[in-house]
N, C-alpha and C positions, 0 to 999 in steps of 0.2 A: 504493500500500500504506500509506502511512503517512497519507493521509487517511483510514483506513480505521482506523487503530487510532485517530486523533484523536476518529472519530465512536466507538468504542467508550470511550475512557475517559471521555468526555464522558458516553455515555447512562450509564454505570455509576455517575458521580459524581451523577447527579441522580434517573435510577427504581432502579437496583440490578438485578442480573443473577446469575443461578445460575448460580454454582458448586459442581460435586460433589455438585449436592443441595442446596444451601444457598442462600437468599434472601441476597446479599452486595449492601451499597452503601456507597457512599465518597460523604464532603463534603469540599469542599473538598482543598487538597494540591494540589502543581505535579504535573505530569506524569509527569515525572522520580520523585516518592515514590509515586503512583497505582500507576505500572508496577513499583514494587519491589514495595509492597504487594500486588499481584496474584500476584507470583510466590512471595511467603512463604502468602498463602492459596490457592490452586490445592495448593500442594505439602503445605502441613498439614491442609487440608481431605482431601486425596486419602489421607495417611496415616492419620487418625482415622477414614476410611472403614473402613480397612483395618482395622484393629488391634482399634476394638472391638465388642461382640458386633454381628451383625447386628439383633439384635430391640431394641438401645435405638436404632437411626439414626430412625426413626419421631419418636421425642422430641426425639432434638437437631436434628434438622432441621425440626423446628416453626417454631423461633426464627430470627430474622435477625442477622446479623451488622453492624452497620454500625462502619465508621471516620469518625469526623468527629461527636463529640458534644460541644459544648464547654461544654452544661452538666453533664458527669459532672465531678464533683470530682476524682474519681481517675484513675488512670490506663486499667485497665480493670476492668468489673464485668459482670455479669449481672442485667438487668433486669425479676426474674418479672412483675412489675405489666404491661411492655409487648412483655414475648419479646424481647427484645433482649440481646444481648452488644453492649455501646459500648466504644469505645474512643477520647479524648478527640480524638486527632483524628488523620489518618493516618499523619503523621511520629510519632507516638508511639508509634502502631504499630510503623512500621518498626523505629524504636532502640530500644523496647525487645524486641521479637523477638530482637533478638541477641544479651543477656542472659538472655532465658527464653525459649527456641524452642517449651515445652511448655506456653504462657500460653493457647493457645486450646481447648488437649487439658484446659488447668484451669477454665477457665470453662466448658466442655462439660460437665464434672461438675459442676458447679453446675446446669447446667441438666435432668442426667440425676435430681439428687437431688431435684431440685423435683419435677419430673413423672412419674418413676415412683415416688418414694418420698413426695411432699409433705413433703419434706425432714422426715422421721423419722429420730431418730437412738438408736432402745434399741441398734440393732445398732451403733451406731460409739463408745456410751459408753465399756465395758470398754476395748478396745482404744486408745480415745483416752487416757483414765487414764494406761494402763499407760505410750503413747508419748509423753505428756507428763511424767511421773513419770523415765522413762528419760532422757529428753532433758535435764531439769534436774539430773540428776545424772552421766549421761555426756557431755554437750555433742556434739564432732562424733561422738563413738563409738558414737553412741546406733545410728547403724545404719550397715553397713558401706559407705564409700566408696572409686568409683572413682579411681583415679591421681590424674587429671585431668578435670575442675578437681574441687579438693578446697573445696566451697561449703559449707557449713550456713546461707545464707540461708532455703533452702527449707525444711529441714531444722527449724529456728525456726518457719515461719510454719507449720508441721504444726502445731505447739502451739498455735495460738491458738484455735481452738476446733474442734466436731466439725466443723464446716462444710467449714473450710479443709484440715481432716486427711483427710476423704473426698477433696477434691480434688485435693491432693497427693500423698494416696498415689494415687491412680488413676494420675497420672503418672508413677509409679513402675510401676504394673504393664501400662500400656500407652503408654505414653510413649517416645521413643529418644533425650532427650538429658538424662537428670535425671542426677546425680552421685551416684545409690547406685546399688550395688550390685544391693540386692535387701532390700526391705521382712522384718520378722520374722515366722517363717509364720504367725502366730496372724492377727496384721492382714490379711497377705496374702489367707488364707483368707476374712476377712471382708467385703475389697473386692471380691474376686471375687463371693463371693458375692450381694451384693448387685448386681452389674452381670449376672449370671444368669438366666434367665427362669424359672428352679424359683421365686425368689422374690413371683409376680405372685399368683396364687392365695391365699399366704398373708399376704402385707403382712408377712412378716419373715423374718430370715436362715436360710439352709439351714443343718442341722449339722454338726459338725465331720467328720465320715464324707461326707456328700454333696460338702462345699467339698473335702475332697481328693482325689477324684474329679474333679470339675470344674477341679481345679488340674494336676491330672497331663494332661486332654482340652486345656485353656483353653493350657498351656504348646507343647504338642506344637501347637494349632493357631498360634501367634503363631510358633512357630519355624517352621513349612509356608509362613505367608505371609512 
């Protein structure tokens, strides 16, 4: 048995192998981070299955996933020029997963805004404004958080531009380990809406009548599954 996962981690670090749908490969990393690695994607892969719509998994599962890029500067990014979500290299993976369990559910949005939206952002102006304007004047109050952990890291990096604020907040409304509460409905409304398949046809956001619809359908199904 255990030459048996030797030949699996091995083919995995060098062609990459699907998971959940997802073209996944690993460079480099002992054994030992490989096998962690595996078990933080199988299980986040397997929830972002779940969680969001069925008509964007077409998009996100274009792109590959790999661990082990060590000419990314950063830590992790999403790659439109080559479909890649990199992350520097698998141990960084791991440790930083434990910090942010919701880092692949946030580069997924990145990937969802490229490809169905060619990262358009009239729909995330307004509400970005408003949640950067909020932010710099209410700091962690700016949206209600839970107990624990009480973080506004995330919370921060919403404000840094529309990019990061579609990504963030999506982990907010499909995500299960972010430290709010619950997004303010005006945003709420608009994340959704844009992850909705009403939106395909017109290349722009449903109204505020259609997203609360979709909000009360979208709620009841996250609670089903």
């Amino acid at each position: 048995m255990i030459k048996y996962i030797l030949i699996f981690y091995t083919a995995i670090s060098v062609a990459g192998a699907n998971i959940e749908g997802w073209n996944v490969q690993m460079n480099g990393g002992t054994l030992k981070e490989r096998g962690k690695a595996l078990v933080y994607l199988k299980g986040d892969l397997k929830l972002i299955k779940k969680r969001v719509p069925t008509d964007a998994l077409p998009y996100l599962q274009s792109v590959r996933v790999v661990l082990g890029v060590p000419s990314n500067k950063g830590w992790a990014k999403y790659d439109n020029k080559v479909g890649e979500i990199q992350f520097k290299s698998v141990i960084a993976f791991v440790n930083g997963r434990h910090w942010y369990p919701d880092v692949l559910l946030h580069e997924m949005s990145h990937v969802y805004h490229a490809k169905a939206w060619e990262f358009d952002l009239k729909a995330l102006t307004g509400p970005f404004k408003r949640h950067k304007a909020r932010y710099e004047k209410m700091g962690r109050d700016a949206l209600k958080l839970k107990p624990v952990p009480k973080n506004t890291l995330f919370l921060n990096y919403a404000s840094s531009n529309e990019y990061e604020f579609f990504a963030e907040m999506s982990t907010v409304l499909f995500g299960v380990h972010r430290a709010w509460e619950q997004m303010d409905a005006e945003t709420e409304m608009a994340i959704y809406s844009m992850w909705s398949e009403k939106k395909k046809a017109a290349r722009q956001p449903i109204n505020a009548r259609e997203a609360r619809l979709l909000l009360r359908s979208g709620r009841k199904l996250l609670l089903d599954k």
